[in-house]
C-alpha positions as CSV (number, residue, x, y, z in Angstrom):
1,X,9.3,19.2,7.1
2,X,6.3,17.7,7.6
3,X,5.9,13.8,9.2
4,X,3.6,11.9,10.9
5,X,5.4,10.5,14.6
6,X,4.1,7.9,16.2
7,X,5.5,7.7,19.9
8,X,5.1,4.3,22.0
9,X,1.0,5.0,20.5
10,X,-0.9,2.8,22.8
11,X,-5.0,2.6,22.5
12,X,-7.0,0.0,24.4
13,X,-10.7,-0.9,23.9
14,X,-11.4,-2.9,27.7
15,X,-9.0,-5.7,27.5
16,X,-8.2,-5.4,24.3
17,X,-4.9,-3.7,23.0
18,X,-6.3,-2.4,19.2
19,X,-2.6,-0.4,19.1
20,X,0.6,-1.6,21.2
21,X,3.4,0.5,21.8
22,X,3.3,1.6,17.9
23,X,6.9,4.0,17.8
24,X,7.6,5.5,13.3
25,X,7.9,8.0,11.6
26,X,6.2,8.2,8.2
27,X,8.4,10.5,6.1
28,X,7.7,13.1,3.7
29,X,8.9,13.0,-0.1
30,X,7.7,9.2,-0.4
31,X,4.2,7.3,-0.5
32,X,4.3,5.0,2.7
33,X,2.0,2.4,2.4
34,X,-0.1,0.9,5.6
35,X,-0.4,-3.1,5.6
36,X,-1.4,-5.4,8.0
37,X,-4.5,-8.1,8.7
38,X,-8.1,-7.1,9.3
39,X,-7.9,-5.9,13.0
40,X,-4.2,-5.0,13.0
41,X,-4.9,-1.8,14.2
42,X,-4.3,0.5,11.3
43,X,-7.8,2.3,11.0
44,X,-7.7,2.6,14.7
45,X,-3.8,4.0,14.5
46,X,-5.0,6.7,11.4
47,X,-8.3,7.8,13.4
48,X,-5.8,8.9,16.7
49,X,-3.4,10.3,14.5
50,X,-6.5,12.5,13.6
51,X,-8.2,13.2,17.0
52,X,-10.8,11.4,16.3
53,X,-9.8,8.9,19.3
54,X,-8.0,9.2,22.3
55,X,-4.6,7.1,23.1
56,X,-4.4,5.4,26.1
57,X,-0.9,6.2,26.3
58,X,1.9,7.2,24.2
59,X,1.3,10.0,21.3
60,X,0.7,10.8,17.8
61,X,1.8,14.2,15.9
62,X,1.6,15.8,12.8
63,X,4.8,18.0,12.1
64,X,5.6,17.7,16.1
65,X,1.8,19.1,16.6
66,X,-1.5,16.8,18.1
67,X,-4.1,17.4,15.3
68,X,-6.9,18.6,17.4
69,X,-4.7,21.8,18.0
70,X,-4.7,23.0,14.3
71,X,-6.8,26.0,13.6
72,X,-7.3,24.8,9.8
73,X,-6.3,20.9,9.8
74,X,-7.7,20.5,6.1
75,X,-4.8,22.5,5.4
76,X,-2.0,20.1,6.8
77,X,-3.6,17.0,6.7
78,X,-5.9,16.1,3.7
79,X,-7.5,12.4,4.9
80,X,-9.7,9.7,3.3
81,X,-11.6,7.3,6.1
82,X,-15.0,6.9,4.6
83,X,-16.1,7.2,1.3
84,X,-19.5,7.3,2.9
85,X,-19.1,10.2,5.1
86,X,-20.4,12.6,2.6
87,X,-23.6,13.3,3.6
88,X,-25.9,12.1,0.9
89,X,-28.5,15.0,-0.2
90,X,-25.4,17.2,-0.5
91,X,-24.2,18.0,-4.6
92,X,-20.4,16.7,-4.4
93,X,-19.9,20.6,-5.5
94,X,-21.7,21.6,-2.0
95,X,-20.0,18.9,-0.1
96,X,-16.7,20.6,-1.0
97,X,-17.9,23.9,-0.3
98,X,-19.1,23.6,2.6
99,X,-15.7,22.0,3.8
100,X,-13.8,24.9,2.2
101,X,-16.0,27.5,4.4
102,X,-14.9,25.7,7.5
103,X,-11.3,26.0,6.7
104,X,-10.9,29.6,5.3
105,X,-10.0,27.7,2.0
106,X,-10.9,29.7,-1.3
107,X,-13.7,28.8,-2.8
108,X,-12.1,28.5,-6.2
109,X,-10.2,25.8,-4.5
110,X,-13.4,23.5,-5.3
111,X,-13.5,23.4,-9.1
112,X,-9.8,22.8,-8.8
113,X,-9.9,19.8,-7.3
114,X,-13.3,18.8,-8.9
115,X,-11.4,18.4,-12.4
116,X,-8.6,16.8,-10.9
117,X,-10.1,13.9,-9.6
118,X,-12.5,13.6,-12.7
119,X,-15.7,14.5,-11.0
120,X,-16.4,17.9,-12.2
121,X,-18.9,16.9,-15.0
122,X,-21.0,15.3,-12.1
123,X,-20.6,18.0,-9.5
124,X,-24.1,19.2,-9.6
125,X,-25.6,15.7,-8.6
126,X,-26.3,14.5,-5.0
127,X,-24.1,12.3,-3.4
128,X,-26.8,9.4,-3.0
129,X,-26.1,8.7,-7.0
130,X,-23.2,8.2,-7.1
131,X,-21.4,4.8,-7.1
132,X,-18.4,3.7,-4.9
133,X,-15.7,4.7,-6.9
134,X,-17.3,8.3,-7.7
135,X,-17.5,8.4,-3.7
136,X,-13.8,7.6,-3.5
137,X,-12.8,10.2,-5.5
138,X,-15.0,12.9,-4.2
139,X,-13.5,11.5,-0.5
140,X,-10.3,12.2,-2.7
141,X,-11.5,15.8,-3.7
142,X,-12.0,16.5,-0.1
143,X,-8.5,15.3,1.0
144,X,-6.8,17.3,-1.6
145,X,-8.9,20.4,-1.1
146,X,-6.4,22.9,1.7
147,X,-3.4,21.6,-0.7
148,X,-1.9,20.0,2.7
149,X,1.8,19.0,2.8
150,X,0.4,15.3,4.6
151,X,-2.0,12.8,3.1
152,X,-3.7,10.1,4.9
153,X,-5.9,7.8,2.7
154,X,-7.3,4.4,3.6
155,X,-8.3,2.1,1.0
156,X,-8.2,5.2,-1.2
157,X,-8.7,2.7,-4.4
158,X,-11.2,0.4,-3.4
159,X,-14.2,1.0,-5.8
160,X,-12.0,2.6,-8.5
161,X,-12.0,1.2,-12.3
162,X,-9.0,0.4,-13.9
163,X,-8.5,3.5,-15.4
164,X,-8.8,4.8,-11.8
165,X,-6.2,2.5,-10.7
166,X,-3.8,4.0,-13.0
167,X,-4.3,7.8,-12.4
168,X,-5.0,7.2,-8.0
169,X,-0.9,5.7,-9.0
170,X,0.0,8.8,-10.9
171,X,-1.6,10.8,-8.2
172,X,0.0,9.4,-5.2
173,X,3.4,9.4,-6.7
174,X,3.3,13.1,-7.6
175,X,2.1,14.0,-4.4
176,X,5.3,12.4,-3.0
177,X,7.4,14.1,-5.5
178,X,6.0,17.3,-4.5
179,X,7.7,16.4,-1.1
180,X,4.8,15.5,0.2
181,X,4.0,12.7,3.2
182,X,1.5,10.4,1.8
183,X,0.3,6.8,4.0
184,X,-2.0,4.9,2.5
185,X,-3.2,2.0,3.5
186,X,-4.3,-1.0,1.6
187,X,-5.2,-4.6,1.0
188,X,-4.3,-4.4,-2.4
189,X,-0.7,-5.7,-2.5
190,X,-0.5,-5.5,-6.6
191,X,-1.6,-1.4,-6.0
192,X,0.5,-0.9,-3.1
193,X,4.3,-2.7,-4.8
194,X,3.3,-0.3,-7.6
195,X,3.4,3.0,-6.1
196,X,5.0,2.9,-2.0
197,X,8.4,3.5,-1.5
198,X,8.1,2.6,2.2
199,X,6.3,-0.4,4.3
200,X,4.7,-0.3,7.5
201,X,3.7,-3.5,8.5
202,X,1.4,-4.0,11.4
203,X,0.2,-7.4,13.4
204,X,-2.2,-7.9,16.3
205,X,-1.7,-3.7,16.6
206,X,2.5,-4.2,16.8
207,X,4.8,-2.8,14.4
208,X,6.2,-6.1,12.4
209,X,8.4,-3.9,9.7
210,X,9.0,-0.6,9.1
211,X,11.3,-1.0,5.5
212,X,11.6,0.2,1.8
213,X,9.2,-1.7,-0.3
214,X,12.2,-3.2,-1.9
215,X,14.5,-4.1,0.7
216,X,11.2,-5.7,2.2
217,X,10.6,-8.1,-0.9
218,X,14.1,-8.8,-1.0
219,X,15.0,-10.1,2.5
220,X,12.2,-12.6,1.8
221,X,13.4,-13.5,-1.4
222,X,16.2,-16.6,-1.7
223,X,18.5,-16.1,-4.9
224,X,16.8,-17.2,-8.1
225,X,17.1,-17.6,-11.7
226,X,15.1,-18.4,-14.2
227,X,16.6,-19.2,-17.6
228,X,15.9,-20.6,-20.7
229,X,18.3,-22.1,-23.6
230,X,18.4,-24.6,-26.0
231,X,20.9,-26.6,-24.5
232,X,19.8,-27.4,-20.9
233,X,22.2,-30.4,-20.5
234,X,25.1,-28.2,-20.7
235,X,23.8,-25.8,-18.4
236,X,22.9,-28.3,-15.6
237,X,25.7,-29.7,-15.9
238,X,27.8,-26.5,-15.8
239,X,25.9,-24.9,-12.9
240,X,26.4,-28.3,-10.9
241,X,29.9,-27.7,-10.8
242,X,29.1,-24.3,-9.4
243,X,27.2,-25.1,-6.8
244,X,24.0,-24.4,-7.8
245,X,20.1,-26.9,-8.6
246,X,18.5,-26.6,-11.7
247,X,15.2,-27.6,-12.3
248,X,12.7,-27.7,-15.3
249,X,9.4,-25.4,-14.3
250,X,7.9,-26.0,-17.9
251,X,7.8,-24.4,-21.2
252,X,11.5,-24.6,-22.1
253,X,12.5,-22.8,-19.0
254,X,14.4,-23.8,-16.1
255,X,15.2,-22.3,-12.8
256,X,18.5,-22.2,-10.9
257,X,18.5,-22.1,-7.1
258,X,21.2,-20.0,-5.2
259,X,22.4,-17.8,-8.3
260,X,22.2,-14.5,-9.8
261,X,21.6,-13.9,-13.3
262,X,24.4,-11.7,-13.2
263,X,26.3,-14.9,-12.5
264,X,24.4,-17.3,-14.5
265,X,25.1,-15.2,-17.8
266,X,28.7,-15.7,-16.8
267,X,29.1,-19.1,-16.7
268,X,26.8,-19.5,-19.8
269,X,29.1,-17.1,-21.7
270,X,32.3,-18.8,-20.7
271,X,31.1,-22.4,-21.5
272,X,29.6,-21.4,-24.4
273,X,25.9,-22.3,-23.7
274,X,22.5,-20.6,-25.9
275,X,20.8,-18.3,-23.4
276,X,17.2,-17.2,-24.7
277,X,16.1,-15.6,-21.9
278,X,17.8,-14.7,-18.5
279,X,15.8,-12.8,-15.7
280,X,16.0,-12.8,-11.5
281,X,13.1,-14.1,-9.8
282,X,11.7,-12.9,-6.7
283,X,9.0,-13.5,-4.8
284,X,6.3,-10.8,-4.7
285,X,5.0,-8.3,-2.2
286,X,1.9,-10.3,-0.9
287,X,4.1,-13.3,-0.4
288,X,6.5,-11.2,1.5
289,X,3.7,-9.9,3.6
290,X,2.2,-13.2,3.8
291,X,5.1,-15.0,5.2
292,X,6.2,-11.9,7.8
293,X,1.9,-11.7,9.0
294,X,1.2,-15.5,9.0
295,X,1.2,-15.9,12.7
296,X,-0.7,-12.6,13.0
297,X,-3.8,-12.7,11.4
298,X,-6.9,-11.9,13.7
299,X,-8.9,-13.8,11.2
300,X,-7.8,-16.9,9.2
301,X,-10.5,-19.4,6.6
302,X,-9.8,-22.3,7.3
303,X,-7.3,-24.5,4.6
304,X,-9.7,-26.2,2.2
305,X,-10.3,-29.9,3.1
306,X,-8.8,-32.4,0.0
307,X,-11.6,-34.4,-1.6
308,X,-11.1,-38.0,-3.2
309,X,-13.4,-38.7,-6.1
310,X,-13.4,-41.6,-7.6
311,X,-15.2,-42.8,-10.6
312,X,-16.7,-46.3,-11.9
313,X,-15.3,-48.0,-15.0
């Protein structure tokens, strides 16, 4: 079994603490996505999981091993940093190649992993042309190349179409399936609630959460219904009795505080009351991670000033 362990992972820059006393374990058989503000730490905290910086103190293994000791890392850890790092008068094709060599991977390896990112019909063309999400997937291509039991990929969608949305989705959660350890880290909360299984949540370079995506929504969601029936007097008036606020959002539908919909059906069904449509609410993964990094965001716009206008009659 393959993880990535992260052991009281401590890395200074002067007087600054980039990484503080970072202690998890990202797990195999899940996709663990990365989060946290600009400057939380978690480009610094992948680049010393991968030798590329020192720790001031503490540690950081792959499968109970520092990276730098790996005869052929490509074949453990497949990782995404840069889409840029390619060097740009290099064909993708060559690119690959060349990294294979350096490995002992085969050489049939490349066209492999060519048509499974989607850029085999533009192999033969230097990496100068091509556009950010072609990078990304060639930076892709590269990752997956030694067929390694731990993925590291940061930002791996930015640039991507929606099309490449979807299949970077399909990809991640097959390499998980495969019992694979995939983090991936991400500003896109909408990308990241629809593929991790597990959080890690960093803040000024601390750990804030380390939590199933959905235990992490739901701690920071207050039960919620929202409902909507042709008789709203009769349902205020029954869930009053139970305890519970309702409230007209708009459109027909009204939303009542403190409740299930497991529990709202019930009353509805014992009084009697038209239900049209009955679903929980909860709040969603960026407002979860909004309200836990608030206080921890290295750089903040400021709130927009309200303007007055008036106008002459």
């Amino acid at each position: 079994m393959t993880t990535i362990e992260l052991t009281a992972l401590t890395k200074e820059y002067g007087g600054t603490r980039a990484v503080d006393d970072l202690t998890c374990t990202v797990e195999p058989g899940r996709v663990t996505g990365f989060l946290g503000p600009n400057g939380a730490g978690k480009s610094t905290t992948m680049r010393l999981v991968l030798g590329l910086d020192r720790p001031t103190s503490g540690a950081a293994t792959v499968g109970g091993r520092d990276y730098t000791t790996l005869d052929t890392p490509l074949r453990t850890v497949g990782a995404l940093l840069d889409a840029h790092s390619a060097h740009p008068s290099r064909t993708a094709r060559d690119h690959l190649r060349l990294l294979a060599a350096s490995n002992r991977i085969p050489a049939g390896r490349v066209d492999e992993v060519l048509e499974e990112t989607g850029i085999a019909p533009v192999a033969g063309r230097r990496v100068r042309t091509f556009s950010l999400g072609m990078r990304q997937r060639l930076g892709i291509a590269a990752a997956l190349l030694g067929d390694p039991p731990v993925l590291m990929l940061d930002e791996p969608a930015n640039g991507l179409d929606p099309e490449g949305f979807v299949w970077m989705r399909r990809l991640l959660r097959r390499l998980a399936a495969e019992g694979r350890t995939v983090l991936m880290s991400s500003h896109l909360m909408n990308e990241t609630s629809a593929v991790a299984d597990h959080l890690v949540v960093l803040g000024r370079g601390r750990l804030l959460a380390d939590i199933g995506t959905t235990a992490f929504i739901d701690r920071s969601s207050a039960p919620r219904v929202q409902v909507r029936t042709s008789d709203p007097a009769r349902l205020r008036a029954s869930m009053a009795a139970e305890g519970h606020e309702v409230r007209e959002t708009g459109g027909a539908r009204w939303v009542v505080e403190g409740a299930t919909a497991e529990e709202v059906g019930a009353v509805a069904a014992r009084e009697g009351i038209p239900v049209l449509e009955l679903n929980d609410v909860r709040v969603s993964l960026e407002d979860a991670y909004l309200a836990l990094t608030s206080g921890a965001a290295q750089f903040a716009a400021a709130s927009p000033r309200t303007t007055t206008s008036t106008r002459e009659v």
